[in-house]
C-alpha positions in Angstrom: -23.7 -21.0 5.4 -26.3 -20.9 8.4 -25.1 -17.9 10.6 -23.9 -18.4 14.0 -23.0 -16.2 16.7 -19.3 -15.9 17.0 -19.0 -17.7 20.4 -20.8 -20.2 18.8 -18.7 -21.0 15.8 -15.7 -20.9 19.1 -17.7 -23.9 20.8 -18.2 -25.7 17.4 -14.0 -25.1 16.0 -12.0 -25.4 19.7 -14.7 -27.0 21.9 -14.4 -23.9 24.6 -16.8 -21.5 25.9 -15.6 -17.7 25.1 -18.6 -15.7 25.9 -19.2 -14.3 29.6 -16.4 -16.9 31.0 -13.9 -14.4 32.0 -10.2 -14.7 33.1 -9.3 -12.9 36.3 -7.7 -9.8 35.1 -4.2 -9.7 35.9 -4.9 -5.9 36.7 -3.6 -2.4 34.9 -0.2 -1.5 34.0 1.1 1.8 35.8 4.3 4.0 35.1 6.8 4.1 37.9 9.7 6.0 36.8 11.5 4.9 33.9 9.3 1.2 33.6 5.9 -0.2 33.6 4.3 -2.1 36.9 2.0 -4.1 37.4 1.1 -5.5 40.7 4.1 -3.5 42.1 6.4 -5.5 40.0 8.2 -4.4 37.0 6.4 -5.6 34.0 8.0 -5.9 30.4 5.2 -5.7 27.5 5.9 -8.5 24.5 3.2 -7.9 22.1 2.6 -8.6 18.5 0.2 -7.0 16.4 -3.0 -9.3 14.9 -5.6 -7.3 13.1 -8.7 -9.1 14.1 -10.8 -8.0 11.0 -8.0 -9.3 8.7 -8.5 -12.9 10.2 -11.7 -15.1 9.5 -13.3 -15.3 13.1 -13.4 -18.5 13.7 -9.6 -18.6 13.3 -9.0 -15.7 16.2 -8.5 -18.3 18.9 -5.6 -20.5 17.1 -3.7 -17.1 16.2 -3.7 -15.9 19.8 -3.0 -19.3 20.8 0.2 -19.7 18.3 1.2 -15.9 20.3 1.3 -17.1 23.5 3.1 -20.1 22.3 5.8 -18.0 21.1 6.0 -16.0 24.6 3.9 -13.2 23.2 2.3 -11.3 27.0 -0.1 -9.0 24.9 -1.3 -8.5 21.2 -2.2 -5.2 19.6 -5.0 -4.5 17.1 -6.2 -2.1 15.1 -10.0 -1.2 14.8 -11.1 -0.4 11.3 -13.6 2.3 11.5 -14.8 1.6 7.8 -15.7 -1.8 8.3 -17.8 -1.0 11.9 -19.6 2.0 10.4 -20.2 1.4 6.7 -22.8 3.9 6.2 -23.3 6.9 8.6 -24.7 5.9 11.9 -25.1 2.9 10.8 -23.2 0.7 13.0 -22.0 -3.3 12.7 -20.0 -4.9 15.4 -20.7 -8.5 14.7 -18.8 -11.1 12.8 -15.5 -10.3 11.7 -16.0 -7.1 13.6 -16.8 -8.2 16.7 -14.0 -6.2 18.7 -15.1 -6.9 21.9 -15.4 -10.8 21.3 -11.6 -10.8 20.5 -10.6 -8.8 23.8 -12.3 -11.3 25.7 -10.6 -14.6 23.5 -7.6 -13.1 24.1 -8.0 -12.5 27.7 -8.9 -15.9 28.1 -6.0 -17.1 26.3 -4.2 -15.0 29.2 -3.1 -12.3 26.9 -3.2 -8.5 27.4 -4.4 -6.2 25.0 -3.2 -2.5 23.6 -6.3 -0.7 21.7 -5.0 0.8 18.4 -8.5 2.3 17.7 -7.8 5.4 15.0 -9.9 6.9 14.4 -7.0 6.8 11.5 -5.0 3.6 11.3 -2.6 3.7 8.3 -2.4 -0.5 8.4 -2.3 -0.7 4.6 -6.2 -0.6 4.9 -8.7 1.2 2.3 -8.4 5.1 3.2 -6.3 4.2 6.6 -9.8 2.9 8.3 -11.5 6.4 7.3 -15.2 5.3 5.8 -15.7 6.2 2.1 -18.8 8.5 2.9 -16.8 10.9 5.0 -15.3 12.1 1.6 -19.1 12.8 0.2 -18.7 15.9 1.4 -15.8 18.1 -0.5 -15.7 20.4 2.2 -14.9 17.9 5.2 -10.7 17.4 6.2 -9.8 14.1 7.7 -7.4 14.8 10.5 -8.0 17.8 11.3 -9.9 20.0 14.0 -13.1 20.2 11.3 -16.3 20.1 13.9 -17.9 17.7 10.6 -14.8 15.6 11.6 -14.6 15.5 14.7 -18.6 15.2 15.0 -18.2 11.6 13.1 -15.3 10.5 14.7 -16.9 10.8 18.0 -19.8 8.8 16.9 -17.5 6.2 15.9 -15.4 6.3 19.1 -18.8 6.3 21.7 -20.2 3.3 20.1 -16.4 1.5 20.2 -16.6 2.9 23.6 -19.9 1.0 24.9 -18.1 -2.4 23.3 -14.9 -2.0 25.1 -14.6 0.3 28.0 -16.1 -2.5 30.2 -12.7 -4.4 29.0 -10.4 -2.0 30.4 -7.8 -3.6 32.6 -9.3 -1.0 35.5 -12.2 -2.8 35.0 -11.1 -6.3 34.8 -10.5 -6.3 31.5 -6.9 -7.1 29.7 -6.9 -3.7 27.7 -4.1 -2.5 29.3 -3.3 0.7 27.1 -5.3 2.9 24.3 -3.2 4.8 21.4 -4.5 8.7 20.5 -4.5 8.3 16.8 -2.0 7.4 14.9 1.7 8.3 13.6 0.0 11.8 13.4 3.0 13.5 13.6 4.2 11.9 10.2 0.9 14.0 8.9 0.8 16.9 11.2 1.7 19.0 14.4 -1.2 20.1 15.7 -1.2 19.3 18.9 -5.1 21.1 20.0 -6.4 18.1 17.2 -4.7 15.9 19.3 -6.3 17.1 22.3 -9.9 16.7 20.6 -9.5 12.9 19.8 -7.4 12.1 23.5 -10.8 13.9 25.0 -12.7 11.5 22.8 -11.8 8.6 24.1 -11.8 9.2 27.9 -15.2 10.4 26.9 -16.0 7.3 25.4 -14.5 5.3 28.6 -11.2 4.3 26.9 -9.2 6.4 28.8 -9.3 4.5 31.8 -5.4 2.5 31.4 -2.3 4.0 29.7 -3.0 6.0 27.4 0.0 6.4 24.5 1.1 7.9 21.3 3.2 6.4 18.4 5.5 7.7 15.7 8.5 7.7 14.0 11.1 8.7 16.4 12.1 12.3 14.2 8.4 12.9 14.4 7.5 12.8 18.3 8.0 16.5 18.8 4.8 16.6 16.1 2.2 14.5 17.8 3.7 13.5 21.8 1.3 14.9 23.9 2.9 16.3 27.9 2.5 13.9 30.4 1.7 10.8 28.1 3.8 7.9 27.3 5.2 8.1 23.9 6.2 4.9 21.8 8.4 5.0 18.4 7.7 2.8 15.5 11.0 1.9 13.9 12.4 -0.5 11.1 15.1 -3.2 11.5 18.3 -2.1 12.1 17.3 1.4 13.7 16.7 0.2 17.5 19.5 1.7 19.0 19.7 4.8 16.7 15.6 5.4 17.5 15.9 4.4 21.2 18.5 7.1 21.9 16.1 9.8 20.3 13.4 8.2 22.7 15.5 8.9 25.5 16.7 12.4 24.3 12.8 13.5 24.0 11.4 11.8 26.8 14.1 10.9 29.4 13.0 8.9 32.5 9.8 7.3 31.0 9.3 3.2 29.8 11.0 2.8 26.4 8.4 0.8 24.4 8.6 0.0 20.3 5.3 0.7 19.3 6.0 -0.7 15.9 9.0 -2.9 15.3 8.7 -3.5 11.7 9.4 -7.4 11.4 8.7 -7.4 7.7 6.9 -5.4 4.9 4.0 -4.9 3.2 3.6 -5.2 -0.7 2.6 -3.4 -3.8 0.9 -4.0 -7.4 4.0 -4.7 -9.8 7.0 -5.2 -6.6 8.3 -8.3 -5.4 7.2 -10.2 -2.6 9.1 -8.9 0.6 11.7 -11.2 2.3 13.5 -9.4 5.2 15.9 -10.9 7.4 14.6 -13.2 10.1 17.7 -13.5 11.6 18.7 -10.0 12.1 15.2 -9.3 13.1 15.7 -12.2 15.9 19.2 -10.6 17.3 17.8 -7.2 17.4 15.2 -8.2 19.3 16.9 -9.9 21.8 18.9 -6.8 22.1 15.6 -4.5 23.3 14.6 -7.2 25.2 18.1 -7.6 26.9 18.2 -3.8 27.9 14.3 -4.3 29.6 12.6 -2.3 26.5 8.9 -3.5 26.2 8.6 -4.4 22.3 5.6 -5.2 19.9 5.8 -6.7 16.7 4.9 -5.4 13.8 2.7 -7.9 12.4 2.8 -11.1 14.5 0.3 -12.0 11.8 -0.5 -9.9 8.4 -3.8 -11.5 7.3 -5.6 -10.7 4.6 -7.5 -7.6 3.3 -10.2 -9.1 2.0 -12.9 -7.6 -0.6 -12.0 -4.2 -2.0 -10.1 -3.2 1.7 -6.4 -2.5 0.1 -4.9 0.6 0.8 -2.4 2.7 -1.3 0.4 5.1 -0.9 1.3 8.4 -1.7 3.8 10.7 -0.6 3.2 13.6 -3.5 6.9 14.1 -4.2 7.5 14.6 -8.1 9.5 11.0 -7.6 6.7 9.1 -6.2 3.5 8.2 -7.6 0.5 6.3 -6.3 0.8 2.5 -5.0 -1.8 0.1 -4.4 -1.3 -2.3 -1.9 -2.2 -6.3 -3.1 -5.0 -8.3 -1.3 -2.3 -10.1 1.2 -1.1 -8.7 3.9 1.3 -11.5 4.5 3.8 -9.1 5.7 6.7 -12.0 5.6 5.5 -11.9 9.2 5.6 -14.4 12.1 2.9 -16.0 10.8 2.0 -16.3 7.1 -1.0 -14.8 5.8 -3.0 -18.6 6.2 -1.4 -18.3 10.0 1.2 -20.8 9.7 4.5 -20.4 11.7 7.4 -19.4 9.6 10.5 -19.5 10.5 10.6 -16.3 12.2 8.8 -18.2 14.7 10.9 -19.9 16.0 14.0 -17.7 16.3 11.8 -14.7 18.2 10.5 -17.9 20.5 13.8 -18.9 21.2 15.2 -15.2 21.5 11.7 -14.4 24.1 12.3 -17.4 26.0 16.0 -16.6 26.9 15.2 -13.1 27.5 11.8 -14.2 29.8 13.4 -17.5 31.3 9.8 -19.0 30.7 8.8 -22.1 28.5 5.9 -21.4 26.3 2.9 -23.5 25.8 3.1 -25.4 22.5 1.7 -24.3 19.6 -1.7 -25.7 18.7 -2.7 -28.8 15.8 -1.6 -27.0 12.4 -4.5 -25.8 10.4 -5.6 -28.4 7.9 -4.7 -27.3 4.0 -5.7 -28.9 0.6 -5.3 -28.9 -3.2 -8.6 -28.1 -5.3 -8.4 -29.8 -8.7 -8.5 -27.9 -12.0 -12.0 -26.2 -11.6 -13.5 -24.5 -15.4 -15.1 -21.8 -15.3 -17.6 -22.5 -18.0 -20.4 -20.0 -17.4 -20.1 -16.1 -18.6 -22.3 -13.4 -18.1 -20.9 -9.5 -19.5 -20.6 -6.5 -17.9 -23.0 -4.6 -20.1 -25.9 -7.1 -19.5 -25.3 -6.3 -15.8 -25.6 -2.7 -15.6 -27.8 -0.9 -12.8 -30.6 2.1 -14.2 -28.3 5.0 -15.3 -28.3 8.4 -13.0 -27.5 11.1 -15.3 -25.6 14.0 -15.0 -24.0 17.0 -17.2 -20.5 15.7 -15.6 -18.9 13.0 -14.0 -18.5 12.9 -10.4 -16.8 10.6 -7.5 -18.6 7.1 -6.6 -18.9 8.9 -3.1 -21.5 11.5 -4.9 -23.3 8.5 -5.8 -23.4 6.9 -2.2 -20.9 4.2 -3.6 -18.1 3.5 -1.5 -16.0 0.7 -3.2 -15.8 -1.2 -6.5 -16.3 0.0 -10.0 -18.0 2.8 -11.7 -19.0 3.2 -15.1 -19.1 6.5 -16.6 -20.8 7.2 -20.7 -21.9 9.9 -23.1 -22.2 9.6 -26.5 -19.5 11.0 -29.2 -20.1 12.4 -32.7 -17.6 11.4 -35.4 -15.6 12.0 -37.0 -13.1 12.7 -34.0 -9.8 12.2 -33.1 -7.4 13.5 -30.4 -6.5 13.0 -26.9 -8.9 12.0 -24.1 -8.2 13.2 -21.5 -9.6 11.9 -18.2 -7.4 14.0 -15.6 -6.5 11.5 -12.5 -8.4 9.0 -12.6 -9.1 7.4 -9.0 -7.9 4.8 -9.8 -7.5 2.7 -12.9 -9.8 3.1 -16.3 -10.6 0.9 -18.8 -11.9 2.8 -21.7 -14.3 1.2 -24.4 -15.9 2.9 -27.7 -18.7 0.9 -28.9 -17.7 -1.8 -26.5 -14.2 -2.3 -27.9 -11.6 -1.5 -25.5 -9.5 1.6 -26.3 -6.7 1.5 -24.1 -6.3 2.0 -20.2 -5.4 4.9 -18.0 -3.6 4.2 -14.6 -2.9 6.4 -11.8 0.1 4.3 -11.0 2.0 5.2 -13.8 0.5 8.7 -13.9 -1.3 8.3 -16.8 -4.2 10.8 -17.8 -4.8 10.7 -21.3 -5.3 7.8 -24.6 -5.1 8.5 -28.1 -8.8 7.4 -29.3 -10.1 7.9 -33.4 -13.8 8.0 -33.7 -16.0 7.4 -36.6 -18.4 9.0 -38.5 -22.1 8.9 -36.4 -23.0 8.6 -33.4 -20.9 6.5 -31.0 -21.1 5.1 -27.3 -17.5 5.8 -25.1 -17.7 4.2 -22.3 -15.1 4.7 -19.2 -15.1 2.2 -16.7 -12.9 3.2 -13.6 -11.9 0.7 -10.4 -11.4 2.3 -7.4 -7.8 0.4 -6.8 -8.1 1.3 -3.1 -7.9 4.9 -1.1 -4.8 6.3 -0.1 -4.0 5.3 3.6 -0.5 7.1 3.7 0.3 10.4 2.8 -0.4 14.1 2.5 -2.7 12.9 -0.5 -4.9 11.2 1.9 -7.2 13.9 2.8 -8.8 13.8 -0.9 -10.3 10.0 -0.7 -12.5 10.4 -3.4 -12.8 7.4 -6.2 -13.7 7.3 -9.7 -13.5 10.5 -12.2 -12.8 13.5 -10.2 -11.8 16.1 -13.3 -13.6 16.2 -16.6 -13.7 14.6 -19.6 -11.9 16.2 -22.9 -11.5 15.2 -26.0 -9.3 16.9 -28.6 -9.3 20.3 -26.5 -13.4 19.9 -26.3 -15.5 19.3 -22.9 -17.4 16.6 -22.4 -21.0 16.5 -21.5 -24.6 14.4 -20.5 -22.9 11.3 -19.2 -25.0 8.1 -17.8 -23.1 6.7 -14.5 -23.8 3.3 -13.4 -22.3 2.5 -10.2 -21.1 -0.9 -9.7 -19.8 -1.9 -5.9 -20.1 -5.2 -6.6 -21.1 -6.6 -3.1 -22.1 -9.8 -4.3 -22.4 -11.8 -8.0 -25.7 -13.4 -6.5 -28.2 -10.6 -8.9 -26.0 -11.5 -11.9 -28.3 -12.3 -15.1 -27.9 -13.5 -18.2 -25.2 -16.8 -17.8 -24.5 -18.0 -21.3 -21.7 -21.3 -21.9 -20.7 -19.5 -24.6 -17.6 -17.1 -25.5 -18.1 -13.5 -23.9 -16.5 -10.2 -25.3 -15.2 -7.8 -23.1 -15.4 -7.1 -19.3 -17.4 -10.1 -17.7 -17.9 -12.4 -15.0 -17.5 -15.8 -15.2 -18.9 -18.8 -12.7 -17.9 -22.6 -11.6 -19.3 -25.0 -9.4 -17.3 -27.1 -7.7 -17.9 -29.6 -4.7 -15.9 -30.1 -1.3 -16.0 -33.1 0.4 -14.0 -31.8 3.8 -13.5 -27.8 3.8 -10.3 -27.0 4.6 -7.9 -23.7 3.9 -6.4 -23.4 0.2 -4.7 -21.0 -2.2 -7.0 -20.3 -5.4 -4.3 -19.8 -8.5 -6.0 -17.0 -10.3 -3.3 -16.5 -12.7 -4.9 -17.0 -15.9 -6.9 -14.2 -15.2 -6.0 -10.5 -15.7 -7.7 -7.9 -13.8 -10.7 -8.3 -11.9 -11.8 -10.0 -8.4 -13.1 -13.6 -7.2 -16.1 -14.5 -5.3 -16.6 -17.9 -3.2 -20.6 -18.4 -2.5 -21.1 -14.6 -2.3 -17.7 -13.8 -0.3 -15.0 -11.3 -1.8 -11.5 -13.0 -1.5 -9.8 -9.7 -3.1 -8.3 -8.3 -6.1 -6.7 -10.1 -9.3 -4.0 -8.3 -11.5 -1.7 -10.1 -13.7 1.0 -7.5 -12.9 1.7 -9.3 -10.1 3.5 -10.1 -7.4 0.0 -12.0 -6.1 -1.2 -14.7 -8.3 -3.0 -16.4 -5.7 -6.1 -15.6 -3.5 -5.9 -17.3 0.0 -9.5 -19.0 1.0 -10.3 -19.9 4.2 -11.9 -22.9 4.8 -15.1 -21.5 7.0 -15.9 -19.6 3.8 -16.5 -23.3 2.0 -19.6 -25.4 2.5 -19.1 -28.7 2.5 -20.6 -29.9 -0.7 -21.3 -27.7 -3.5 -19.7 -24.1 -3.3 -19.7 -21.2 -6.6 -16.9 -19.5 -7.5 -17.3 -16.1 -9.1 -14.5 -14.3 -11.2 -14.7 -10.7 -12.4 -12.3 -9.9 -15.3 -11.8 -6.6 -17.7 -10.5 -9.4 -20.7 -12.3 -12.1 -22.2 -11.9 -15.1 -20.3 -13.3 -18.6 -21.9 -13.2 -21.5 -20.0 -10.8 -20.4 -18.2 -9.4 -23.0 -15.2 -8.2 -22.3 -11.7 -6.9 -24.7 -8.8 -6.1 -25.0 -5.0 -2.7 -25.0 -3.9 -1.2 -25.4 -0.2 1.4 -22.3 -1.2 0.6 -19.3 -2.1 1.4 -18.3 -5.7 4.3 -15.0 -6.8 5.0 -14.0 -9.6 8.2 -11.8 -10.6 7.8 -7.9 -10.7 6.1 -6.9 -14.3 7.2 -3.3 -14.1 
């Protein structure tokens, strides 16, 4: 697709100019007593939460349209940190990432904006926005007063800051208000760490508006800073319960949900979440009734894209670690494609009671289509795709290699005759383990797995250990240790390991793949079909033939495939199709021949497998 500039793919989609053309600001939002102001009037803040890197760009203006048409005042993002700064200093703030291009859309779709800009986010994202090569170095903690921290996080947040500190409401700009991290005090209670990153960002000229922290209301003694608004991020049914510990901790300020949890997000082998619009609807009118300021907790999911999945992990004997799927449909206001459900319009109705105000209609619903049966007939494996070795005496983390996502592939050769347990200590995060290039068996951190039983012959013999980095814990005390891939050694039958060949395997693109073949392919492959579009429009790809692996559309990563469920389906947007011919690309660890997929309008569940 020819690359345009993102206020030009704006002109081209809604026929509007969104580049210097600015909205008069409606100015900052102060605190006077126990409310907010703005222009010495009392001002109630009805935001939803839209993370703009989770939406295909040219789809940003019809989202913050669709809020304002529910009476939404303001929306709240996250910034990803991991997507803006992929590799050290090296920083990308176009495209999908262009922050600053989204403040201004939504300005001039007359909405405010609250900065949610980390440098943690939690969001269900890969390592909670953290970048994969802060974990390179063993010695560096995440969260924590370390100067090596703190150094890259202040990178991170002076470059954010020459994007967006001109759109401060003081400024003219509609960021009315800036959160200091994130739910630290669900993590920790240092309260000098907290200090380092508020510094930060009035250093970087984000400190200019309110300023504000956010937690769990049991956990604001951890993380509130004195003389800063505090906000509580609560689930339905707990308003009134985490509203009264709001005004126990902080009596006399604005009482604000941060996080009003309209929904849920899903895991590898759960069901797909379905909450209660209708409760959800009648406690919001309640806040609204008693003058709280509210945002919504997601007005749209979107979709994590690529390898950009988080996981959590609490560490308690009980729990264990869970991968988050591809969708981050949330069962929110808007479905993952950014189609009203029917939480729309109950919170419309509830808003416009509360307000008094009519809000502007929603705009033309995005177009949708069914894709005929499309064969992937082409196969090229694994093995025939393999980068020049690096060899080591042990295995390491991807991040040792400079990898930050994908696979790795880890082998040494055996001597037979052998037979025991191997033992692979946690794996980050999922192994498939092959001798001779016949699978073996599979270790998964999910279900705590470390070892296989595994017989080897007489001779010499190849074992090969291919591990997926299912994505990085973004929740949890395990957080801190991001690293991906083997992290322990290798034992067999009570006996180390050693000389391995690693072959990392981020798989950023299919586009290099060699050595296509029509026929049958053994083993971990990937396998291609061309297919034309005569009018691009959004669709659901049904990848549920397919067991494990990922999907490719000309060069884009749609996300993650497990059979397991509850996602069988990978949404695709229609700016990612050309019109004509388009190739789609699909990773699995099984053989797959000939294997046929199709577009569907819905998305496709599945029941829980486990």
């Amino acid at each position: 697709m020819r690359r345009l500039t993102i206020c030009a793919l704006m002109l081209a989609i809604a026929g509007s100019v969104c580049a210097a053309t600015a909205v008069p600001s409606a100015g900052p939002i102060t605190i006077q007593g126990d409310h907010f102001v703005r222009a010495g009037k009392p001002y109630q803040i009805i935001s939803g939460a839209i993370h703009f890197q989770r939406v295909p760009p040219q789809y940003w203006r019809d989202r913050l349209r669709k809020a304002r048409a529910m009476g939404l005042n303001t929306i709240e993002t996250y910034v990803f940190w991991n997507a803006v700064e992929p590799q050290r200093g090296h920083f990308d703030f176009s495209g999908p990432n262009d922050v600053a291009a989204f403040v201004r859309m939504a300005q001039a779709e007359g909405l405010n904006v609250i900065l949610r800009p980390g440098p943690y986010v939690c969001a269900e994202w890969e390592a909670g926005g953290f970048p994969a090569w802060l974990f390179a170095d063993p010695h560096l903690r995440v969260r924590t007063q370390d100067p090596a921290y703190l150094a890259a996080a202040d990178a991170y947040l002076q470059r954010l800051g020459q994007q967006l500190a001109p759109l401060m409401a003081a400024r003219g700009g509609p960021i009315i208000a800036v959160q200091v991290e994130n739910e630290y005090g669900s993590y920790g209670n240092d309260r000098d760490y907290m200090e380092d990153i508020h510094r930060t960002l009035i250093r970087a000229g984000l400190g200019q508006d309110l300023m504000f922290t956010s937690d769990g209301a049991d956990m604001l003694a951890n993380d509130a800073l004195p003389g800063m608004l505090a906000v509580i991020n609560f689930a339905p049914g707990e308003a009134k319960s985490a509203f009264a510990k709001l005004a126990a901790f902080r009596p006399g300020q604005p009482r604000m949900a941060g996080e009003y949890w309209a929904g849920w997000f899903d895991g590898w082998s759960g069901e797909h979440a379905h909450t209660d619009a209708a409760q959800q609807a009648g406690e919001l009118a309640w806040m609204l009734a008693q003058g709280y300021s509210v945002s919504l907790y997601m007005f749209e999911g979107g979709t994590s894209f690529g390898f950009m999945n988080g996981a959590n992990y609490q560490g308690s004997p009980a729990d264990h670690y869970a991968a988050q799927i591809t969708s981050y449909d949330y069962d929110a206001v808007l479905d993952e494609a950014g189609r009203p459900t029917p939480k729309f319009n109950l919170f419309r109705d509830v808003i416009a009671k509360a307000t008094g105000r009519t809000s502007p209609p929603l705009p033309a619903p995005t177009p949708f289509m069914t894709l005929p049966a499309i064969t992937l007939g082409e196969s090229a494996s694994l093995w025939d795709n393999l980068p020049a070795p690096i060899r080591v005496d042990q295995p390491a983390p991807m991040e040792q290699f400079g990898q930050d996502y994908g696979y790795i592939l880890y082998r040494t050769q055996l001597s037979g005759p052998a037979r025991g347990l191997l033992y692979l200590g946690e794996v980050r995060d999922y192994a498939a383990v092959y001798l001779d290039r016949q699978p073996v068996g599979t270790v998964d951190r999910r279900l705590k797995q470390e070892t296989l039983p595994i017989t080897v012959g007489d001779g010499t013999h190849t074992l090969d250990i291919l591990v997926e980095n299912t994505g990085r814990i973004n929740y949890g005390p395990h957080l801190a240790d991001g690293r991906a891939g083997l992290v322990d050694p290798v034992w067999l039958d009570g006996k180390r390991l050693n000389g391995w060949q690693v072959y990392p395997l981020p798989m950023r693109s299919p586009d290099t793949l060699r050595g296509w073949t029509t026929a049958p392919v053994e083993g971990p492959a990937f396998h291609r079909a061309h297919f034309r579009v005569e009018q691009p429009a959004d669709t659901y790809l049904d990848v549920s033939v397919f067991g494990k692996g990922a999907a490719w559309v000309d060069g884009r990563n749609l996300g993650r495939i497990w059979d397991i469920g509850p996602q069988r389906s990978l949404y695709l947007p229609a700016p990612w199709l050309e019109r004509g011919d388009n190739t789609l690309v699909i990773f699995d660890l099984q053989t797959r021949h000939d294997a046929r997929v199709s577009g569907s309008v819905q998305p496709v569940w599945s029941s829980p497998a486990h």
